[in-house]
C-alpha positions in Angstrom: -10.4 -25.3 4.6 -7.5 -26.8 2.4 -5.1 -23.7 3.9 -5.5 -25.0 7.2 -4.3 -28.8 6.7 -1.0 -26.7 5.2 -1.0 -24.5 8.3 -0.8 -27.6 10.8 2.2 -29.1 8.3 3.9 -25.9 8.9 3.3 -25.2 11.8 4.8 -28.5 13.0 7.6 -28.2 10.7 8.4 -24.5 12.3 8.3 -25.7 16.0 10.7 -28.7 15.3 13.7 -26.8 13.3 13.7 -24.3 15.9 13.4 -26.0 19.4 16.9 -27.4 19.4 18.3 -24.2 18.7 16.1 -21.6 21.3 18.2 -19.7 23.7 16.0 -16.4 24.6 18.0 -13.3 23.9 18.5 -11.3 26.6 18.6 -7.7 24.5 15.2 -8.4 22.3 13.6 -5.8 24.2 16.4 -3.5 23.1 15.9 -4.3 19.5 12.3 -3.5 19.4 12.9 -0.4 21.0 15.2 0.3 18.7 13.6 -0.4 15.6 10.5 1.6 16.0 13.2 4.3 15.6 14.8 3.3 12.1 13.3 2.5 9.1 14.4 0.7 5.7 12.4 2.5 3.0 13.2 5.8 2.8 16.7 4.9 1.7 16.4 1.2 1.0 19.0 0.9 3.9 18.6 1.3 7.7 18.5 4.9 9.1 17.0 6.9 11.8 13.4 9.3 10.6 15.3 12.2 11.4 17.8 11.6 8.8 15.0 10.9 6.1 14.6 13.7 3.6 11.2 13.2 3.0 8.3 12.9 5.4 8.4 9.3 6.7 6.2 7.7 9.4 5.7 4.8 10.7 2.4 2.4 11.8 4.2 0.3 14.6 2.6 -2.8 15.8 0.9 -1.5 19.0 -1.3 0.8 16.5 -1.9 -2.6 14.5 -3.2 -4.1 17.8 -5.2 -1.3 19.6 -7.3 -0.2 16.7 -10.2 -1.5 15.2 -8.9 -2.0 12.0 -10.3 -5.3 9.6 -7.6 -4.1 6.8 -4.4 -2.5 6.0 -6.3 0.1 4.0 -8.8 0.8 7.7 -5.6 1.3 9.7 -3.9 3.5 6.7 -7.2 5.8 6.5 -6.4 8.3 9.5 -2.8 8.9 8.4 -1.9 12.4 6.7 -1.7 12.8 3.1 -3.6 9.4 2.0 -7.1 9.2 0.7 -8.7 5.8 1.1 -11.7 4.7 -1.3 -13.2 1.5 -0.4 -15.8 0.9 -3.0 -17.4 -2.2 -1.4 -16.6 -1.3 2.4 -14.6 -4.8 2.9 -11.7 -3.9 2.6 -11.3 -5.9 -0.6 -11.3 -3.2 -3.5 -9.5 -0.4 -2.4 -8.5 3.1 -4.4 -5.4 4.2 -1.7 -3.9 7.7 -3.2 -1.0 9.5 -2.0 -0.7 13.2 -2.8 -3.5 14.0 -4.7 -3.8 11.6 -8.0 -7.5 10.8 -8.0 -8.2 8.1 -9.4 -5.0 7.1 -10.8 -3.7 7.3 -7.4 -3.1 3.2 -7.0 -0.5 3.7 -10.7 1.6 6.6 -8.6 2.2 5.0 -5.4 4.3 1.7 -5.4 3.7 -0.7 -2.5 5.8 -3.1 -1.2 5.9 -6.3 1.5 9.1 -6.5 2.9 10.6 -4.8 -0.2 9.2 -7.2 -2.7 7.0 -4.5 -5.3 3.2 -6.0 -5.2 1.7 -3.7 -7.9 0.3 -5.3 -10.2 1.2 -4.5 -14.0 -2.5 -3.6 -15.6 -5.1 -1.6 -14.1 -6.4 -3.9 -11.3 -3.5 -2.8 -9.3 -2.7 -3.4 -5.5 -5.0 -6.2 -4.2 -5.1 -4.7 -0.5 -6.6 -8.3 0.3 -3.4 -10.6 -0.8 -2.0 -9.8 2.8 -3.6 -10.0 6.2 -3.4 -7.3 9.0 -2.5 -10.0 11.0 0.8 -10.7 9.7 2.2 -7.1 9.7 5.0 -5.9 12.1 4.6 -2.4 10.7 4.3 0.1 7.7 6.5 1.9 6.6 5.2 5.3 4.8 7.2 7.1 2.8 5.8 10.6 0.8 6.6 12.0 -2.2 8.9 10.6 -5.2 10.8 7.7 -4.6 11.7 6.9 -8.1 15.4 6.9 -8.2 14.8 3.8 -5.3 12.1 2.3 -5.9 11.6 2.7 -9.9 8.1 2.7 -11.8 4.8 3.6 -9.9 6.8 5.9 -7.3 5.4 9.2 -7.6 3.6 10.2 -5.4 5.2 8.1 -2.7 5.8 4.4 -1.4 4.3 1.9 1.6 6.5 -0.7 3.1 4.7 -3.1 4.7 6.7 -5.3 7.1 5.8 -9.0 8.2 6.9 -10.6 11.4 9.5 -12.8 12.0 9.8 -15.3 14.9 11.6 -13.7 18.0 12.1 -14.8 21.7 10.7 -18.0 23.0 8.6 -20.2 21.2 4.7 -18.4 21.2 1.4 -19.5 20.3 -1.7 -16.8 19.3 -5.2 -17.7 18.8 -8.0 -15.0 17.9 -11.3 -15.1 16.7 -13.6 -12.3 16.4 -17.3 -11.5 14.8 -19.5 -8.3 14.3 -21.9 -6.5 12.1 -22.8 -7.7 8.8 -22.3 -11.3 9.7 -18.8 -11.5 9.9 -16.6 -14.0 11.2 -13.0 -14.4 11.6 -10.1 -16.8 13.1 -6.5 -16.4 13.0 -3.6 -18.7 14.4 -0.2 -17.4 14.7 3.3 -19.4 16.2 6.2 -18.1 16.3 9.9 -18.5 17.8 13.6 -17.0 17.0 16.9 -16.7 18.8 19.9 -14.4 17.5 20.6 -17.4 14.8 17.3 -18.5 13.5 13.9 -17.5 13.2 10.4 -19.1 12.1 6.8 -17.3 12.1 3.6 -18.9 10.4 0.2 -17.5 10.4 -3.2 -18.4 8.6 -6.8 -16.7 8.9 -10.0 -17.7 8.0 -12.5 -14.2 7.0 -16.2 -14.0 6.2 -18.2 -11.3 6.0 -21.5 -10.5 4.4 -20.9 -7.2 3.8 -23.0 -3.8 4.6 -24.3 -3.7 1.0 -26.5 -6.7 -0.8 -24.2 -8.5 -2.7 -20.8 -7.3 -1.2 -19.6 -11.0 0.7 -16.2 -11.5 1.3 -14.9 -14.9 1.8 -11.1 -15.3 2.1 -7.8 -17.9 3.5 -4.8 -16.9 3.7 -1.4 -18.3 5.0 2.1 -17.3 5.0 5.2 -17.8 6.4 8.9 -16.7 7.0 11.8 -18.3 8.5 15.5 -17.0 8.3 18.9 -18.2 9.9 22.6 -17.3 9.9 25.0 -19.8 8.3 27.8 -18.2 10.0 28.7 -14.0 10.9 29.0 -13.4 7.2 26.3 -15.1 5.7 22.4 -15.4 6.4 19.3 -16.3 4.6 15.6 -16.1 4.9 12.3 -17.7 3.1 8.5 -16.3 2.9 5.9 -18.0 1.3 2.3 -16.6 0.9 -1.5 -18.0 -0.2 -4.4 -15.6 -0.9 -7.9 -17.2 -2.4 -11.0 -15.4 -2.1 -14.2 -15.4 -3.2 -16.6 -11.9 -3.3 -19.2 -10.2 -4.9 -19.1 -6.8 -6.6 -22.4 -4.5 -6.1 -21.4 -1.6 -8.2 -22.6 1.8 -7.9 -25.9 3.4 -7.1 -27.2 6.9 -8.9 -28.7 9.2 -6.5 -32.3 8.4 -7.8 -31.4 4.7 -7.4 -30.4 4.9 -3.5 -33.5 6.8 -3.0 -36.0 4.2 -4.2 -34.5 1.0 -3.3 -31.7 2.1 -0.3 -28.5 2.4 0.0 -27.6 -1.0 0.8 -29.4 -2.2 -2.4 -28.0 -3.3 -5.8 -28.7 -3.8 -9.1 -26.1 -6.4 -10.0 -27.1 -9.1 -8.1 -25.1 -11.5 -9.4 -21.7 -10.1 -10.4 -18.6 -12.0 -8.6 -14.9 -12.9 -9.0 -12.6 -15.1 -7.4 -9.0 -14.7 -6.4 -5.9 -17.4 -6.2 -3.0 -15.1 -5.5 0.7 -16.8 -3.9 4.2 -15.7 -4.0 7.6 -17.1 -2.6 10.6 -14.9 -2.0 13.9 -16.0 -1.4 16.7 -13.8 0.2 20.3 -13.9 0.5 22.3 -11.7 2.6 26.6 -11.3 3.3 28.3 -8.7 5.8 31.7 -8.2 4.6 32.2 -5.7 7.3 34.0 -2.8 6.1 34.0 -4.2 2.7 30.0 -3.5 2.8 27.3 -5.7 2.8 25.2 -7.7 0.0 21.6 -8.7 -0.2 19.9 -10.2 -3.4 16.1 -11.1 -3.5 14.4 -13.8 -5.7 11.1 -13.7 -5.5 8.2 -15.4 -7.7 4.5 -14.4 -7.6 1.8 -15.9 -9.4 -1.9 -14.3 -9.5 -5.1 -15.6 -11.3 -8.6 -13.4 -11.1 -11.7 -14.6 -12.7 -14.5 -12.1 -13.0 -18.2 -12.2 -14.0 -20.7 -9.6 -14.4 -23.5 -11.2 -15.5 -25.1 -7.9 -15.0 -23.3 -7.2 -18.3 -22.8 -10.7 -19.8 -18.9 -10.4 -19.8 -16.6 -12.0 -18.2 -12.8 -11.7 -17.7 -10.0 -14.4 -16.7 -6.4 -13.0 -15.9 -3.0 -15.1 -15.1 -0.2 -12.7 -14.2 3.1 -14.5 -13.0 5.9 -12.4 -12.3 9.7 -13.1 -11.5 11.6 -10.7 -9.6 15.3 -10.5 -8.8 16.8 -7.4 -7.0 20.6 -7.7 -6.2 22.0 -5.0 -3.9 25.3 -3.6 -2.2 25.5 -1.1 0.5 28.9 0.1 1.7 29.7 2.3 4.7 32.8 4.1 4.3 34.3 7.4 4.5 34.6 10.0 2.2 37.4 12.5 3.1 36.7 11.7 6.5 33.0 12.2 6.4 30.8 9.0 6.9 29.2 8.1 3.8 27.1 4.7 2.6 27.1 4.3 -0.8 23.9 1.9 -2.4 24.0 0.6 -5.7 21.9 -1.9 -7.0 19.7 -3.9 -9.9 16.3 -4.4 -10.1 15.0 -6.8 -13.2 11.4 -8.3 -13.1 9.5 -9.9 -16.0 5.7 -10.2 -16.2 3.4 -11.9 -18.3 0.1 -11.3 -18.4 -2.3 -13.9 -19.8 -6.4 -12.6 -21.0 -9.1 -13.9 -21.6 -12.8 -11.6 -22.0 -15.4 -11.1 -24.1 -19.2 -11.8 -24.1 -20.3 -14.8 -22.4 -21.5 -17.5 -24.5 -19.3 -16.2 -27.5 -15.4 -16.9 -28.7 -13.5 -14.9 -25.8 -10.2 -12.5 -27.2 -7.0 -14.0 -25.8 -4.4 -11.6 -25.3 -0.6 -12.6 -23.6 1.6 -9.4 -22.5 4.9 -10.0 -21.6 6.7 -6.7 -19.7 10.2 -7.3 -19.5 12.1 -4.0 -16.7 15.7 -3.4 -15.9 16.5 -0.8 -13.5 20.0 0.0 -12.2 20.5 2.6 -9.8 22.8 4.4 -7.4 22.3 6.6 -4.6 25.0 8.2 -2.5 24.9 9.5 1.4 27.2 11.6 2.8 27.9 13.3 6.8 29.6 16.5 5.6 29.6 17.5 9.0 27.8 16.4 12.4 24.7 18.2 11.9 24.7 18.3 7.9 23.9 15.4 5.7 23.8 15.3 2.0 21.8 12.8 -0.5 22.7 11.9 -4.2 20.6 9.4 -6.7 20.5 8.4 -10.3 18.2 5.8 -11.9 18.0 4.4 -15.1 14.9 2.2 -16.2 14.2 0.4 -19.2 11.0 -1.5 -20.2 10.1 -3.7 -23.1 6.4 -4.3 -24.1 5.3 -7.4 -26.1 1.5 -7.3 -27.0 0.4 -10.2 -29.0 -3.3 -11.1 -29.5 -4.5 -14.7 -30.5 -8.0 -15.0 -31.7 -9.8 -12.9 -34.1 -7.0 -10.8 -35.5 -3.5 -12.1 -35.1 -1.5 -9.0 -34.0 1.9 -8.5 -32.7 3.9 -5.0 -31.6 6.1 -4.2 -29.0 6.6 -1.0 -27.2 10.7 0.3 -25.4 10.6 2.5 -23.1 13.2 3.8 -21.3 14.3 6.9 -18.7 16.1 8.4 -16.2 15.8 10.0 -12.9 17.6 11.9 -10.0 16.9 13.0 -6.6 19.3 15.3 -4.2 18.1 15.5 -0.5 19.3 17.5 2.2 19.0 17.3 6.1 20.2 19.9 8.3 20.2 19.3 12.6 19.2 22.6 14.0 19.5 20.5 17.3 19.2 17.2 18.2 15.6 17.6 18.3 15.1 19.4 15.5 15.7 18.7 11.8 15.6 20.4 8.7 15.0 18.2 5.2 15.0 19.4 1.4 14.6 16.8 -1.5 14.3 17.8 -5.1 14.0 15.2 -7.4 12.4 13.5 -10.6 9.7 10.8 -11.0 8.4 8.6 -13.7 5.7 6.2 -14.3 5.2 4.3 -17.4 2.2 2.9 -18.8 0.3 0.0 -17.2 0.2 -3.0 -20.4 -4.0 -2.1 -20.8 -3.3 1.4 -20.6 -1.6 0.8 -24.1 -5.2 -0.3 -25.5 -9.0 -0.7 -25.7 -11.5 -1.9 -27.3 -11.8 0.6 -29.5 -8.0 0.7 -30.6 -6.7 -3.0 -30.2 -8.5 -5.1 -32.6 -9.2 -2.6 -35.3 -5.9 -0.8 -35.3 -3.3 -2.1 -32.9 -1.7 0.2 -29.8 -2.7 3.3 -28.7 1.4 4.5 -29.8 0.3 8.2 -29.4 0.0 7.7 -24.7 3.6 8.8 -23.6 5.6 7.8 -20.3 4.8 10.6 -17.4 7.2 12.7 -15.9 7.5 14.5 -12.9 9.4 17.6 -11.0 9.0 17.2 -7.0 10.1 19.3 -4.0 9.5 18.1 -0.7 10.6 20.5 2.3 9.8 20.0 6.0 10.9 20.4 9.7 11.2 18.0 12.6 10.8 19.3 15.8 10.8 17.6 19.0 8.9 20.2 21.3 9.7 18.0 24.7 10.0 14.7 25.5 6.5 14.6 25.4 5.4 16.3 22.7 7.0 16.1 18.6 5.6 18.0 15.3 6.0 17.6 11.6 5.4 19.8 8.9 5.8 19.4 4.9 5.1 21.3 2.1 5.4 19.5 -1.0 5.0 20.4 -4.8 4.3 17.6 -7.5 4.3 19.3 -11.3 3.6 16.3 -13.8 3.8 16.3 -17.6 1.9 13.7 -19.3 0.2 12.1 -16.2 -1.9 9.3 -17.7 -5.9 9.2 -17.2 -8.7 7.7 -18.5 -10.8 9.6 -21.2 -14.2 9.2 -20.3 -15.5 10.7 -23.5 -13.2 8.2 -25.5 -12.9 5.3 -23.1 -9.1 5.5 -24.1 -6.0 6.3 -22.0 -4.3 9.4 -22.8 -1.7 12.1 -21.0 -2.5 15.6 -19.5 -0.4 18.5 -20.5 0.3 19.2 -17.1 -0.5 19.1 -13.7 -0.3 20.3 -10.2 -0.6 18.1 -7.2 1.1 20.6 -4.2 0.1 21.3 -0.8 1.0 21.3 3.6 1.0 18.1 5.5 1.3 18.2 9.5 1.3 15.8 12.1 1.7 16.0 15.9 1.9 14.0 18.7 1.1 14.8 22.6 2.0 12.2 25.2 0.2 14.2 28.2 1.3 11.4 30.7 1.9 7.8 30.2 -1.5 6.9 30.4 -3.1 9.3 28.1 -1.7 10.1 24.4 -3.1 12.5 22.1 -2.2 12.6 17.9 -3.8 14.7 15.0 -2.7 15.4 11.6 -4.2 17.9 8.4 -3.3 17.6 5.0 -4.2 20.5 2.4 -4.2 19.3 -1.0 -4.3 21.8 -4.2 -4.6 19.3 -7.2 -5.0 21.0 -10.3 -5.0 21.0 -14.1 -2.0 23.5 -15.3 -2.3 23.4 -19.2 -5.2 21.9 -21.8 -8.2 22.4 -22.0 -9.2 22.2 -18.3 -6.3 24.3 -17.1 -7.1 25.8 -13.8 -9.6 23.4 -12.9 -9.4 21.0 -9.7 -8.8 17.0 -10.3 -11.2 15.0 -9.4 -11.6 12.8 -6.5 -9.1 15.0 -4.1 -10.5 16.5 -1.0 -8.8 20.2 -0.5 -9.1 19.1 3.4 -8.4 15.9 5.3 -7.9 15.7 8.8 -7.8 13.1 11.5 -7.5 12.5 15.4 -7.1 10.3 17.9 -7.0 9.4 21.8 -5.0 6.8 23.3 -6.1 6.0 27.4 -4.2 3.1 29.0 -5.1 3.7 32.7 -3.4 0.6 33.7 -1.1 -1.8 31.4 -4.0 -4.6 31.5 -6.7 -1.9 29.6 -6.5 0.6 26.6 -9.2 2.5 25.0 -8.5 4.4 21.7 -10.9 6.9 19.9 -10.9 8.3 16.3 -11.7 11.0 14.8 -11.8 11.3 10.8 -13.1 14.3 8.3 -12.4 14.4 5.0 -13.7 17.4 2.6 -15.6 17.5 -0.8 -14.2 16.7 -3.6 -15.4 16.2 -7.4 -16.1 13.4 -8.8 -14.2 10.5 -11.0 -14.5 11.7 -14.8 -15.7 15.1 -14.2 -12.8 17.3 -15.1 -15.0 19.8 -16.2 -15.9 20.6 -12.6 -19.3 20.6 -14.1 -21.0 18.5 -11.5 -21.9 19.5 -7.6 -19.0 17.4 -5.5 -19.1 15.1 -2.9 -20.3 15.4 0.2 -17.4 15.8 2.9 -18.1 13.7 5.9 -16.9 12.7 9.5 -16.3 9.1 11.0 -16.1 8.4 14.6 -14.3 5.0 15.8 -14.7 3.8 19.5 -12.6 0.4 20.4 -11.1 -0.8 23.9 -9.1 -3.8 25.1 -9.0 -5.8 28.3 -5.9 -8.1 29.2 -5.6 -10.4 31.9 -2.5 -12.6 31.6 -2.4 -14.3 28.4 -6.6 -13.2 27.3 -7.2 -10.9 25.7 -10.6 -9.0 25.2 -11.4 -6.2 22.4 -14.6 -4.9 21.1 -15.2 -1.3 18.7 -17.4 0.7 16.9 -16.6 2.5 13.7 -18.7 5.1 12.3 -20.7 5.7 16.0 -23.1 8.2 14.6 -23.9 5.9 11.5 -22.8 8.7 8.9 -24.5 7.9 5.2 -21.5 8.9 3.2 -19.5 7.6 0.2 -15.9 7.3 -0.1 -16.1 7.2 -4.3 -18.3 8.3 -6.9 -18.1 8.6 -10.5 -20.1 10.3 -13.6 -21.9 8.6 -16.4 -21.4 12.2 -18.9 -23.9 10.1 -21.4 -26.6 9.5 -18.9 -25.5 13.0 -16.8 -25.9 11.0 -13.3 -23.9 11.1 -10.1 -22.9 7.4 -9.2 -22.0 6.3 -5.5 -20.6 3.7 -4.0 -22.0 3.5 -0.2 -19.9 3.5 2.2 -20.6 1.2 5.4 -22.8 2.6 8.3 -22.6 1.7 11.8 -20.3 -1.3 12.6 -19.5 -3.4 15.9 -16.8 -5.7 16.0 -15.4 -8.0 19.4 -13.7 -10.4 19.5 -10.3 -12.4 22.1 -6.9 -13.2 22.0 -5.0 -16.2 23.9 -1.2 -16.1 23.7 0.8 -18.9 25.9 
């Protein structure tokens, strides 16, 4: 409970600094209005979706509230062209791909809170957990390559996720909630802003048991972010966050196992880890007018993960601290008379990564990584004519590896790597409800620092120097069409063909590149707003992932479903109640380490989510089912080739959740 005692400080602190300086602003409803129509990411600068030349969509904060979503990952899972793979159904540990990467899908997509990059430098990548659902305004998605942006981890796209910021009058949320599994949760939220300052704080308490033995979650978390304007040219803003949790890890089940002891069984009863995850980001921003506008982030970020499988007597202890500091410049001028903004900016972050594993009992291995990246880049939008926009970007990235490990053997080596990247985008206004967009452009991803080693190459003969940066190609061409007021489609086709794409040998246990590969395929999305009470979306994604040279040329990559589908009904007979139903499918697919295609797949399976609310005044009531019809399915699965089984994770079964709101 020691995040709450810092919640009440805060809290306190908040409401004082900004009650002398409330006035209500009479166009906030304008501004929301407005910014459910603009988004940052695509760009890294404000714009409106139809001028985005990739496919771009947006999770406002009305879907936040009005689904039954426990996670960012849960509310993510029913948008097109993202495959969600919760291995312990808590929302926790979480495999998110974007366009068809498997299970290297978490290294090609980079995420983001409030622009500040949150992947993490090895191979435990995004924590999903280190931010509530609570706290987000919206998500930004943005498909395909982003690279020239955005930097490492881009490939196969990028999510924005947004936090809230104090607005309007000073506010005060309480929720609690409880359902299946014995779970439990409370949040408080306060909040006020006027047009020169702003404060929001938030902290939630979680506990769940989990559907599986041995799957608990326990976590806190807290953040906050207040901003102000000095004066009309300069502003500021600060966020602080605090994750700790505490779960369990019940690890897979062959098919033999889950019929002699159940699904909901385990065989590592005792296997856990713990989490202590903060960062602090501070931002600076000047409008010079027509001279442009600067904005430079500092951010800091420290993470510790201790993790124990007693199931295998080894444990594993990991301190990553990174320092981030991202400098940028947007200027709107014009170019022989056609509006252009012009971006240019820097984006340096250092890592170090401090390890500690081994047997338990015995002398652990101590390794400290350092990753030192400098990225400048430059991207360059023009209005040739009213209807005709053009897009121009160049990146150059540089990273520096330090590996140095303590006990045993005392090694040093380092590792430079360094590239570049473009991307040229065009959007073409058929009408103004109707857009055209083409993007061509190249993507990168270097090598996460244990990618470079294992066990078998580390101690007995330093880093694995033969694994090689991977490359990409990427075309991404759509349409926008508004078909009435009403009613508004979107199609994509895109085309990913990687050289080099890193994986996981499962033969050798040691990283290594692909010749090539093909991740390509159709993406649409449509929305029907029958009348203003009733609202009906759906989306398909086809994905063709395959292996275009080596040894398994012409075979599919694992852990992509061909066919993914979702949709959804939105019935608000009255302003006071809503009631939302989802529909989700997602095909068969292989599974992880079988790219031999030797092994019967998946199983594909359907979901069906129920949820309503009830309002009355400032109350708030909401309960929901996910999963009605208690489908027995698994979102991942992997093969042992050396005991030739098939290995699930379970996915949850039927789940009830209510819970109420109070707002003053």
């Amino acid at each position: 409970m020691r995040v709450w005692t810092g919640i009440a400080m805060a809290l306190a602190i908040i409401l004082s600094s900004v009650r002398m300086a409330w006035s209500e602003t009479k166009e906030k409803q304008k501004d929301i209005i407005e910014i459910e129509r603009i988004v940052v990411t695509a760009s890294r600068t404000s714009e409106e979706i139809k001028n985005a030349s990739k496919f771009t969509t947006i999770i406002d904060e009305e879907d936040i509230r009005e689904s039954n979503a426990q996670s960012i990952p849960d509310i993510l899972r029913s948008q097109a062209g993202i495959e969600i793979r919760d291995y312990t159904g808590t929302g926790k540990t979480v495999n998110v791909d974007m366009r068809g990467f498997g299970e290297t899908g978490p290294s090609n997509m980079l995420v983001l809170i409030d622009g500040r990059r949150v992947n993490a430098i090895d191979l435990s990548n995004t924590d999903w957990s280190q931010i509530s659902l609570s706290q987000v305004e919206r998500i930004e998605i943005v498909r395909g390559a982003s690279s020239v942006l955005y930097g490492d981890n881009a490939s196969g796209g990028v999510i924005n996720i947004i936090t809230k910021k104090g607005q309007g009058r000073p506010a005060f949320k309480l929720e609690t909630k409880g359902g299946s599994y014995n779970t439990f949760g409370t949040l408080m939220e306060v909040s006020a802003g006027n047009d020169r300052s702003s404060a929001w704080a938030s902290g939630e308490y979680y506990d769940t048991k989990g559907y599986r033995q041995n799957s608990n979650l326990l976590r806190d978390d807290f953040a906050m972010r207040l901003g102000h304007a000095f004066d009309q040219v300069w502003s500021g803003g600060l966020s602080f966050g605090y994750h700790t949790d505490d779960y369990r890890l019940p690890g897979a089940l062959s098919e033999a196992q889950m019929l002699a002891i159940g699904r909901r069984a385990t065989t590592k009863p005792d296997d856990l880890a713990q989490t202590e995850d903060y960062y602090t980001d501070l931002e600076l921003k000047a409008d010079f007018k027509e001279k442009g506008r600067l904005q430079t982030n500092v951010s800091f970020r420290n993470r510790d993960v201790d993790s124990q499988y007693f199931s295998s007597s080894w444990s594993n202890e990991n301190h990553i601290t990174t320092v981030g500091i991202t400098p940028k410049y947007t200027l709107d001028t014009s170019l022989a008379n056609m509006p252009n903004t012009l971006i240019f900016g820097v984006d340096l972050y250092f890592d170090e990564d401090n390890i500690m594993d081994g047997m338990m009992g015995a002398a652990n291995d101590k390794i400290l990584i350092t990753k030192h990246t400098q990225g400048i880049y430059l991207q360059d939008r023009i209005q040739a004519t009213e209807r005709l926009s053009l897009k121009a970007g160049y990146r150059h990235e540089m990273a520096q590896y330090l590996f140095h490990q303590i006990t045993q053997v005392d090694l040093k080596e380092k590792k430079n790597l360094t590239t570049d990247v473009y991307d040229v985008g065009i959007v073409y206004l058929l009408r103004d409800e109707t857009s055209l967009y083409c993007d061509y452009s190249s993507s990168f991803r270097f090598p996460l620092v244990d990618e470079f080693f294992t066990s078998n190459t580390w101690g007995s003969g330093g880093l694995n120097t033969g694994l090689q940066p991977q490359e990409g190609k990427d075309i991404e061409v759509g349409i926008r069409h508004e078909i009435s007021r009403q009613a508004n489609v979107t199609l994509n086709y895109f085309h990913h063909a990687i050289t080099n794409e890193i994986y996981l040998n499962p033969l050798t246990y040691q990283n290594s590149n692909y010749d090539k590969t093909i991740h390509q395929g159709l993406e649409a999305l449509g929305e029907y707003t029958v009348s203003p009470q009733l609202k009906l979306t759906a989306n398909y994604t086809y994905t063709d992932a395959v292996f275009g040279k080596g040894s398994f040329k012409g075979n599919t990559i694992p852990a992509v479903p061909m066919h993914k589908a979702s949709g959804g009904i939105r019935w608000t007979p009255d302003q006071a109640f809503t009631l939302n139903f989802l529909v989700n499918y997602v095909g068969s697919m292989f599974l992880v380490s079988d790219q031999e295609n030797a092994y019967p797949k998946m199983n594909d399976y359907v979901t069906v989510d129920l949820n309503a609310s009830r309002r009355w005044k400032n109350i708030e009531l909401f309960a929901g089912i996910d999963n009605i019809f208690d489908a027995e399915y698994s979102e991942y699965g992997i093969i042992s080739l050396f005991a030739g089984t098939r290995n699930f994770y379970p996915a949850p079964g039927r789940r009830f959740t209510a819970g109420c709101r109070l707002t003053f």
